[in-house]
C-alpha positions as a Markdown table, in Angstrom:
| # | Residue | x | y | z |
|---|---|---|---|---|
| 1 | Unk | 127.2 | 96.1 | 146.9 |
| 2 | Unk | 126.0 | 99.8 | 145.9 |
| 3 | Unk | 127.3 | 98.9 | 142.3 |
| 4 | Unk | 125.4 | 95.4 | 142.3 |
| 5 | Unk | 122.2 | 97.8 | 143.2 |
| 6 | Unk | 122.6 | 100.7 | 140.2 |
| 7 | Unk | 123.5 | 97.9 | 137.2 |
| 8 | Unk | 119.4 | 96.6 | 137.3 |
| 9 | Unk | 118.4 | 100.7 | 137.6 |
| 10 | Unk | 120.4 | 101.2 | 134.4 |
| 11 | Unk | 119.1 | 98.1 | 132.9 |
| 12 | Unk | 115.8 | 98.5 | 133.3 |
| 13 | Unk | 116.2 | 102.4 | 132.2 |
| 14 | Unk | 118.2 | 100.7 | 129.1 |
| 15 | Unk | 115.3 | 98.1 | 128.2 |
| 16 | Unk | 112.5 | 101.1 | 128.8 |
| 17 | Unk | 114.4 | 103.3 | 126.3 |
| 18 | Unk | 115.2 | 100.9 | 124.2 |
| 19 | Unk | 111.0 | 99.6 | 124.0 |
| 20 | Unk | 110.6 | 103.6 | 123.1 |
| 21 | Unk | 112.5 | 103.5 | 120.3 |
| 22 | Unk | 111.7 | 100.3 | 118.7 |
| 23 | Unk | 108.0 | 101.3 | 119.4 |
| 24 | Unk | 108.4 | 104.7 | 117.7 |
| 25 | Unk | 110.2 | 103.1 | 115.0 |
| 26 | Unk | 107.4 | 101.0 | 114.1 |
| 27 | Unk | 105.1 | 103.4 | 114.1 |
| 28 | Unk | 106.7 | 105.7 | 112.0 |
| 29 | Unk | 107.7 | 103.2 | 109.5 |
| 30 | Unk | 104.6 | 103.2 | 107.5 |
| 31 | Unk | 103.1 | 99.8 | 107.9 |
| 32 | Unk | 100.5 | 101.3 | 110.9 |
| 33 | Unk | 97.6 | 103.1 | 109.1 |
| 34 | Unk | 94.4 | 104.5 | 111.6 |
| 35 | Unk | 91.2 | 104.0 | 109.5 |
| 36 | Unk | 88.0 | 105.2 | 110.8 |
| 37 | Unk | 87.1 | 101.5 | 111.9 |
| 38 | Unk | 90.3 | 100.8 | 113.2 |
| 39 | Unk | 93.9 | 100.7 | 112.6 |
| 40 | Unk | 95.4 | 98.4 | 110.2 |
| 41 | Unk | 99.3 | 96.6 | 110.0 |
| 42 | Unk | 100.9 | 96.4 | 106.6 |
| 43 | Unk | 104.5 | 95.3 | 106.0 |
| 44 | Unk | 106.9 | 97.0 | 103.3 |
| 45 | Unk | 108.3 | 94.8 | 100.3 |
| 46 | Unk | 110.4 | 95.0 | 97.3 |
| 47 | Unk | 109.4 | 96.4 | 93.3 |
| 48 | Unk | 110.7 | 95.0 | 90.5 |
| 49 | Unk | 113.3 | 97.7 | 90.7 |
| 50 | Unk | 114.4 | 96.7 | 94.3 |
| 51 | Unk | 112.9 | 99.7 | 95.3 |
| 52 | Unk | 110.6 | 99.4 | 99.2 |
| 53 | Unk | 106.7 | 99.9 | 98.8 |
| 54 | Unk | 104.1 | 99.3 | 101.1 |
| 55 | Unk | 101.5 | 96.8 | 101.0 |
| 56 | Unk | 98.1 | 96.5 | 103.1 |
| 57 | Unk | 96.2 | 93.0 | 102.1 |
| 58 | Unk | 92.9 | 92.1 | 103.2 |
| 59 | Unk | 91.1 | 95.3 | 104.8 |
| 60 | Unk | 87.7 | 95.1 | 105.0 |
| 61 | Unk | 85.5 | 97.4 | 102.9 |
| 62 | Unk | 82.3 | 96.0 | 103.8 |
| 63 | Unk | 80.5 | 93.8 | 106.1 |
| 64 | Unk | 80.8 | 90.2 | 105.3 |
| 65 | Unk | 77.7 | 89.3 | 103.6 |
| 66 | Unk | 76.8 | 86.3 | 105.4 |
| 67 | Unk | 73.6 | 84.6 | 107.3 |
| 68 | Unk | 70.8 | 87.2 | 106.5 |
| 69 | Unk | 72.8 | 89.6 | 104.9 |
| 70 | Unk | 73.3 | 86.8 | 101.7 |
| 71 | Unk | 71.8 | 87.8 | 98.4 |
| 72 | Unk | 71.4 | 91.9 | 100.2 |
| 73 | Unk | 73.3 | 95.3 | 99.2 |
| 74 | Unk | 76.6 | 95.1 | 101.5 |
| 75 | Unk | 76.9 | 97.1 | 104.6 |
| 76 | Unk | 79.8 | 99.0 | 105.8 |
| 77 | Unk | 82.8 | 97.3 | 108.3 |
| 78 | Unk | 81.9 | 96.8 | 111.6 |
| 79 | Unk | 84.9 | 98.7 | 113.9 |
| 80 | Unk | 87.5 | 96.5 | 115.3 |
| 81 | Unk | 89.5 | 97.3 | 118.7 |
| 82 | Unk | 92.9 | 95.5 | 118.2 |
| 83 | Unk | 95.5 | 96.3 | 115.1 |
| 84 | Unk | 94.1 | 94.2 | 112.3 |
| 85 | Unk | 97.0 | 92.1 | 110.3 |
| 86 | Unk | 96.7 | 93.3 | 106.9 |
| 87 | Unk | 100.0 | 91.2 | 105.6 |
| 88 | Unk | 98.1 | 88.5 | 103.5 |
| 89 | Unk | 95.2 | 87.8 | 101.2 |
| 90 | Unk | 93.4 | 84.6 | 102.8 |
| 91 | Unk | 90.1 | 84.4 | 101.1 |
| 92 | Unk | 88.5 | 85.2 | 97.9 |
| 93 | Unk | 84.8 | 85.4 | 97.1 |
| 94 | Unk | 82.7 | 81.7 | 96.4 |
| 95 | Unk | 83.6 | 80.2 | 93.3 |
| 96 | Unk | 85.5 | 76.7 | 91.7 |
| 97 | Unk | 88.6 | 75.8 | 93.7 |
| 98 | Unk | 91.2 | 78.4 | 93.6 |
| 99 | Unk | 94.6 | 77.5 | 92.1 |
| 100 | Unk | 96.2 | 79.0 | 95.0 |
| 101 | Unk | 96.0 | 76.9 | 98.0 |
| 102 | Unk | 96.3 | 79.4 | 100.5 |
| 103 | Unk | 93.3 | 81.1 | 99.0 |
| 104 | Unk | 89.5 | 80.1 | 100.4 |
| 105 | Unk | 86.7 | 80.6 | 98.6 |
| 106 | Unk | 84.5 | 82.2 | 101.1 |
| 107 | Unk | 80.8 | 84.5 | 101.1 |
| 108 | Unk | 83.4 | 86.4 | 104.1 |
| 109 | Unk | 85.1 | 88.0 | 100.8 |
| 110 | Unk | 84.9 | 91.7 | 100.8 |
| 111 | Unk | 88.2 | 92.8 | 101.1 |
| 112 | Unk | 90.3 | 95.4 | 99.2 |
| 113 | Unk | 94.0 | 95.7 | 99.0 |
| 114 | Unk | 96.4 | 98.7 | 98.6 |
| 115 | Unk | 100.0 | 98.9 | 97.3 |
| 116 | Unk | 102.3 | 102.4 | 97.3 |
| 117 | Unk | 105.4 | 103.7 | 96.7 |
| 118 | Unk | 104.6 | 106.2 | 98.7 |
| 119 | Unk | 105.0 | 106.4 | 102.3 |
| 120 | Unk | 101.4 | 106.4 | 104.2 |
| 121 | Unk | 100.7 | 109.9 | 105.7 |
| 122 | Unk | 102.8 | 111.8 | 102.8 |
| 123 | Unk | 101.1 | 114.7 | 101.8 |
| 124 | Unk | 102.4 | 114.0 | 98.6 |
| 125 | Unk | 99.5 | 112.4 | 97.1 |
| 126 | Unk | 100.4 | 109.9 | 93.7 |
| 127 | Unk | 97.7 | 108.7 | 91.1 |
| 128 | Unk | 95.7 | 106.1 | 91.9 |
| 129 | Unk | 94.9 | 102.7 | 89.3 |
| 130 | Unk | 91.7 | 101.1 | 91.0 |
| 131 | Unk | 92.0 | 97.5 | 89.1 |
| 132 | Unk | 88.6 | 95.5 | 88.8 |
| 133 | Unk | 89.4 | 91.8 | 87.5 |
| 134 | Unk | 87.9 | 90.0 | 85.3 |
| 135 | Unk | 86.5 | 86.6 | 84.5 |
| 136 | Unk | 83.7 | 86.2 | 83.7 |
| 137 | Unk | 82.1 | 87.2 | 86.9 |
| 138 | Unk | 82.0 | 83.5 | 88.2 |
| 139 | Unk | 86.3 | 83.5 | 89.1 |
| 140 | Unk | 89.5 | 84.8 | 89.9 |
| 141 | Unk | 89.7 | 87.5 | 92.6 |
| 142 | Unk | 91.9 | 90.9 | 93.4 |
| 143 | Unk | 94.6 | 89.5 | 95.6 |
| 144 | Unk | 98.3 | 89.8 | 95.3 |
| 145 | Unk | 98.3 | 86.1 | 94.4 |
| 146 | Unk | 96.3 | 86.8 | 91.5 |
| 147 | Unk | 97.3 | 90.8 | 90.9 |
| 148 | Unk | 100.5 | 91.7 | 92.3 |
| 149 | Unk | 101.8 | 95.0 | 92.1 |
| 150 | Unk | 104.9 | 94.5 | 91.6 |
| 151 | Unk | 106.0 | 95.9 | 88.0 |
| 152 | Unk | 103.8 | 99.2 | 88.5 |
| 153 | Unk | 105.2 | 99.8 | 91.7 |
| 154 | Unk | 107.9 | 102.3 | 90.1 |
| 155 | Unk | 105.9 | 104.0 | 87.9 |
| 156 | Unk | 105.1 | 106.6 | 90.9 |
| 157 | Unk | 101.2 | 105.3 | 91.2 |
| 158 | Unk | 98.8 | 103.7 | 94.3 |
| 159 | Unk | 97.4 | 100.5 | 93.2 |
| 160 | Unk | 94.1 | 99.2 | 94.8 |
| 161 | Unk | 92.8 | 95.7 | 94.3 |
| 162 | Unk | 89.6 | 94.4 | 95.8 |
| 163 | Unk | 87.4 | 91.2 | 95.8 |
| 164 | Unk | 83.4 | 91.5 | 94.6 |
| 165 | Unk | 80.8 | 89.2 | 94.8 |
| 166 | Unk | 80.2 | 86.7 | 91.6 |
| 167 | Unk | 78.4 | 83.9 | 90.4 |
| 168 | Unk | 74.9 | 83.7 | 91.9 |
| 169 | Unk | 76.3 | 85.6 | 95.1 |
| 170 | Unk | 76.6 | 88.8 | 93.3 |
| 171 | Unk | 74.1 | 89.0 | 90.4 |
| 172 | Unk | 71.5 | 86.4 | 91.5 |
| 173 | Unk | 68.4 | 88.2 | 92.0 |
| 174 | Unk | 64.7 | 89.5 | 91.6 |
| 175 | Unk | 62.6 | 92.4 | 89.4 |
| 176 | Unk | 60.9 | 93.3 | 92.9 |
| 177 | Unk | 64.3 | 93.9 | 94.6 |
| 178 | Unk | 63.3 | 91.5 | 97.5 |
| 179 | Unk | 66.7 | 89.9 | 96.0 |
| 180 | Unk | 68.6 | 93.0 | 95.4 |
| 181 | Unk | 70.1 | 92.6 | 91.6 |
| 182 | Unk | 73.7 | 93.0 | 90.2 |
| 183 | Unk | 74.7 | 93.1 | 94.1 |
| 184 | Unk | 78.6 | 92.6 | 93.0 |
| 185 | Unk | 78.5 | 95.6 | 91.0 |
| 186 | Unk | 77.1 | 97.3 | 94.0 |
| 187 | Unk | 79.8 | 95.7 | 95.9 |
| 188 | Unk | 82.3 | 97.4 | 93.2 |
| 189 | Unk | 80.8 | 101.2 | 93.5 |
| 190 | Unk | 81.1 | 100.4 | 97.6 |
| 191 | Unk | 85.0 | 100.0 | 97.0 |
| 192 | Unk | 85.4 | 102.5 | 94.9 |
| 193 | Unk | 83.4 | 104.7 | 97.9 |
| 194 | Unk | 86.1 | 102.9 | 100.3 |
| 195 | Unk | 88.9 | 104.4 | 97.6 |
| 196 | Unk | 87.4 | 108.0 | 97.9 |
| 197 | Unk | 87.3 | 108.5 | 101.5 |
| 198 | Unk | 90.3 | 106.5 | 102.7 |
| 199 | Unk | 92.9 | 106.3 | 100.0 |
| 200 | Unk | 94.6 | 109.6 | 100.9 |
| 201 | Unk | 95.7 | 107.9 | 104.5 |
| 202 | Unk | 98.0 | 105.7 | 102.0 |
| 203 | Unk | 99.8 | 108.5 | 100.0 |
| 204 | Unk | 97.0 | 108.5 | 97.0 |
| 205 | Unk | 95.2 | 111.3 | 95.4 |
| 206 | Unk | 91.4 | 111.0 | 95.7 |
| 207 | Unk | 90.8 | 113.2 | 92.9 |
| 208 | Unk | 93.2 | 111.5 | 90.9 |
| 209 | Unk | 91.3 | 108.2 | 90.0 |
| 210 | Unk | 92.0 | 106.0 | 87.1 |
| 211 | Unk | 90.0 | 102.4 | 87.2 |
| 212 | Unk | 91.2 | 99.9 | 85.2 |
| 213 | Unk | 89.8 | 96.5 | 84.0 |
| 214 | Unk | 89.9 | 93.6 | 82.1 |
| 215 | Unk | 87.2 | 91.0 | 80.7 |
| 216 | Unk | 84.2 | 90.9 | 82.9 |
| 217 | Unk | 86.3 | 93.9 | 84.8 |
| 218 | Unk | 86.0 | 96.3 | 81.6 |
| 219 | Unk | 82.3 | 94.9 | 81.2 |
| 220 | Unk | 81.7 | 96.5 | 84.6 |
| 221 | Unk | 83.5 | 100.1 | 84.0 |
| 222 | Unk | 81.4 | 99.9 | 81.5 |
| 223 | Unk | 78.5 | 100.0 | 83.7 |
| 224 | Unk | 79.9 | 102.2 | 85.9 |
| 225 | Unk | 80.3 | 104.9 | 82.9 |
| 226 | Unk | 76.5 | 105.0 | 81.6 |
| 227 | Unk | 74.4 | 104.1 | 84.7 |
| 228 | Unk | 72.8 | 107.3 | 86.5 |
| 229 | Unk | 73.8 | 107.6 | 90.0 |
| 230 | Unk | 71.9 | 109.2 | 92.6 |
| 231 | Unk | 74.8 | 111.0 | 94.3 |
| 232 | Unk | 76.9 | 113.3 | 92.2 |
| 233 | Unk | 80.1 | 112.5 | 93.4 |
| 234 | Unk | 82.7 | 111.6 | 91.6 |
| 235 | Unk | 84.7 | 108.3 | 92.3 |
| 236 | Unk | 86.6 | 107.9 | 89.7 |
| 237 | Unk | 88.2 | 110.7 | 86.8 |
| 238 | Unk | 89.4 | 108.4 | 83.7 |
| 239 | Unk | 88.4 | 104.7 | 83.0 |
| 240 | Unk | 90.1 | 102.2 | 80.9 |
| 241 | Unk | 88.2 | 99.0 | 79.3 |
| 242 | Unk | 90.1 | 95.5 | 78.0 |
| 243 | Unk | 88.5 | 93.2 | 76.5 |
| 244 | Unk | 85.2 | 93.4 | 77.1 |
| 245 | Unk | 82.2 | 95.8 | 76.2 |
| 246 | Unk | 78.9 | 96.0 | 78.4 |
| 247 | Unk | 76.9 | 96.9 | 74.7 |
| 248 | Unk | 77.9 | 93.3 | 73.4 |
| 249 | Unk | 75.6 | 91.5 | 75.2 |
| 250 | Unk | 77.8 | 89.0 | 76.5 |
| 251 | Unk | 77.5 | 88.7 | 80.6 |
| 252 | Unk | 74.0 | 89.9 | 80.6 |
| 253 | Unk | 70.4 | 87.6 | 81.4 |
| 254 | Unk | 66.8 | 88.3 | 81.6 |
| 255 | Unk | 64.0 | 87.0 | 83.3 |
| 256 | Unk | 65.7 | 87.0 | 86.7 |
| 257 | Unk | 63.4 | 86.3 | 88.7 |
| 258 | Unk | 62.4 | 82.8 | 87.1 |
| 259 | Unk | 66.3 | 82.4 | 87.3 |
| 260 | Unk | 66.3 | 82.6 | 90.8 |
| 261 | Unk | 63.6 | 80.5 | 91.3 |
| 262 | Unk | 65.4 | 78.1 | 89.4 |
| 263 | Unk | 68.3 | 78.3 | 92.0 |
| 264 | Unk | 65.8 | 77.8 | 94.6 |
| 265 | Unk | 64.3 | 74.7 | 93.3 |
| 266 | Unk | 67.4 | 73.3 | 92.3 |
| 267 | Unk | 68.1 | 73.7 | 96.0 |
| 268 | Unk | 65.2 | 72.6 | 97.7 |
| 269 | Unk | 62.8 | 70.1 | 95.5 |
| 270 | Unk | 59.7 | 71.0 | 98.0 |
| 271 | Unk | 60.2 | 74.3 | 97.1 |
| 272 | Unk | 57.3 | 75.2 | 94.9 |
| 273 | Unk | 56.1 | 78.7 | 95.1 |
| 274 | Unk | 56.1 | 81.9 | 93.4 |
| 275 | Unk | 56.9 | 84.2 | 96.4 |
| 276 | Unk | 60.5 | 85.9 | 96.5 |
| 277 | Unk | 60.3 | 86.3 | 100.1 |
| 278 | Unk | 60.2 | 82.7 | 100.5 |
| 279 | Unk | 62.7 | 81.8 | 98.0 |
| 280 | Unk | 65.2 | 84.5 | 99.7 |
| 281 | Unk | 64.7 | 82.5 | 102.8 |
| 282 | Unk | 65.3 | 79.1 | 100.9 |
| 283 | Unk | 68.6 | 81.0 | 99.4 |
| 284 | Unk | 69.6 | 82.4 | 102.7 |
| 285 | Unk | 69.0 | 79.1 | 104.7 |
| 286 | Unk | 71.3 | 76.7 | 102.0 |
| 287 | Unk | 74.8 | 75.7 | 102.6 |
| 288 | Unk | 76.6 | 78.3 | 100.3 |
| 289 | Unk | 78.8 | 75.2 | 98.7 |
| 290 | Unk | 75.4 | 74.2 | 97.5 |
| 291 | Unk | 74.4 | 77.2 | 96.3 |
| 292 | Unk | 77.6 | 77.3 | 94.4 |
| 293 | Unk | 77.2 | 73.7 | 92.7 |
| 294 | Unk | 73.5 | 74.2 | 91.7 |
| 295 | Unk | 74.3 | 77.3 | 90.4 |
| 296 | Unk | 76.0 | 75.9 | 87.5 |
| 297 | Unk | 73.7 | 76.4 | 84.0 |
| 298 | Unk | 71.4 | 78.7 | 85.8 |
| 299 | Unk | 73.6 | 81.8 | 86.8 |
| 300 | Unk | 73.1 | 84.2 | 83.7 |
| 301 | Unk | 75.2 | 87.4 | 84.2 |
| 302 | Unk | 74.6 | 91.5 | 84.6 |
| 303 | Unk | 70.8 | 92.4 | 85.0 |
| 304 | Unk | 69.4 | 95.9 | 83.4 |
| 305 | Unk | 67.4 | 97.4 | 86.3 |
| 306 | Unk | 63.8 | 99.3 | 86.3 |
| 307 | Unk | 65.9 | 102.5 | 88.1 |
| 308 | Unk | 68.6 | 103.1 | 89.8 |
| 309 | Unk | 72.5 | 102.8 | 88.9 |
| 310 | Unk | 72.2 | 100.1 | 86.3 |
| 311 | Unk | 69.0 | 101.1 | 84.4 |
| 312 | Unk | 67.5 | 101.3 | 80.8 |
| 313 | Unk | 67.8 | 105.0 | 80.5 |
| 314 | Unk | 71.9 | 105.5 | 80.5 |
| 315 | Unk | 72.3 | 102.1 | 77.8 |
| 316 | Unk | 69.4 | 103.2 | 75.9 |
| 317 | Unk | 71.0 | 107.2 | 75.8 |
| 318 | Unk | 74.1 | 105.2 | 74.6 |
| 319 | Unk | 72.6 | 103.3 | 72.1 |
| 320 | Unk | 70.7 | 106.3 | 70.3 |
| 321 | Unk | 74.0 | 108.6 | 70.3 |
| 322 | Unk | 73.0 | 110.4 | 73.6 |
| 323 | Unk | 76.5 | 109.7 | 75.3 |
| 324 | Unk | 77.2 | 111.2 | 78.7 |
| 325 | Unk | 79.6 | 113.4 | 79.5 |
């Protein structure tokens, strides 16, 4: 009987030893990453090399920009309590149909993505690419579906992805600032802030910042290279630009305010007046699938600001000859 009595002991010191291992295991494989807001779950997959990296999908970078935070500068991420899944891109920011069906267009869209070779917590920090897509600010997104990392992963460099505002979402807006303009640029500098305060947690070098991008992506390092920013840190060290210059004119509109009044109208025909505060509350009250077909022949592109980031004075020191250094 004594015997019958000791085998469940043993068991149940088996099962709690075994739980201890397993659990440390997990935790030191490099898929659990503590962020400031919360900690994150990533999973490991394979390079084009065979060779394991680790990839984090879907981490918010901002507050989604929903209810009466449409057509406003973003705001940081709310903390979370529980592990957040980061094994899967879900959503991408409003726009046509994706042709990915496990992608929805959504205004909940501010997410960023990394991939590394490196093993999170190293302090063995590797270059980092920080890849803004293109086309033609009104599509695509930066999700593995669209981006994957997969051929770069064994060059020994951190790749970052990240969704930004388009279409009237992100550059719909007004000369007052009631409707703040070129808010998916804004989203872009906010991701590259994400990049500089959290991307050492995932093996990369801070100071070490290469971005990258194509199309309406290169139109916007563009941007990022000649506007003045308040702040005098520095976000990103080199900068790459395919296919697309932000001195061409192409991507660009004036007169944004009677463009968003346009919008407004095109939503709500009883919508007569002049006043932005109104039309933001028109915008902000509309179903954002409306917004997105009504959109269509009024959406313009990048606005020049009076101040701030995207202004006259860096294109106009560009134009004469006065580059920046």
């Amino acid at each position: 009987m004594r015997e019958f009595k000791i085998l469940p002991v043993f068991l149940l010191i088996s099962l709690i030893a075994i739980h201890e291992s397993t659990s440390k295991y997990i935790e030191d494989d490099g898929t659990l990453v503590q962020l400031e807001e919360g900690k994150i779950r990533g999973h490991i997959l394979k390079s084009e090399k065979g060779n394991d990296y680790y990839a984090f999908q879907e981490i918010p970078y901002a507050a989604p920009p929903v209810g009466e935070h449409r057509f406003q500068l973003a705001k940081p991420p709310k903390p979370w309590t529980n592990v957040l899944n980061t094994t899967r891109n879900t959503k991408i920011c409003y726009q046509a149909p994706s042709p990915y069906s496990n992608l929805e267009p959504s205004e909940d869209c501010l997410y960023i993505n990394v991939y590394t070779p490196q093993k999170p917590g190293s302090n063995n920090l590797l270059p980092v690419l920080l890849w803004i897509h293109g086309g033609g600010f009104i599509m695509a997104a930066g999700t593995f579906e669209y981006f994957g990392p997969k051929y770069v992963m064994d060059a020994g460099i951190v790749v970052v992805t990240f969704n930004y505002r388009m279409g009237a979402f992100g550059f719909l807006g007004t000369y007052d600032e009631v409707i703040p303009l070129n808010n998916g640029l804004k989203d872009q500098r906010l991701a590259m802030e994400w990049v500089n305060k959290n991307i050492h947690l995932f093996g990369g070098n801070a100071d070490h910042v290469t971005i990258v991008g194509e199309s309406a992506g290169s139109l916007s390092i563009g941007y990022h290279l000649l506007g003045p920013w308040e702040n005098d840190k520095q976000l990103f060290h080199a900068a790459i630009m395919q296919s697309g210059s932000t001195v061409s004119g192409l991507l660009t509109q004036d007169d944004e305010t009677n463009t968003a009044l346009s919008l407004g109208r095109a939503l709500d025909p009883q919508f007569t007046s002049n006043d932005t505060k109104e039309l933001l509350n028109v915008l902000q009250n509309a179903e954002a699938s409306d917004i997105q077909k009504s959109q269509t022949g009024i959406f313009g592109g990048v606005s020049t600001e009076p101040e701030g980031p995207f202004s006259h004075g860096g294109f106009e020191g560009f134009l004469s000859g006065n580059y920046k250094n």
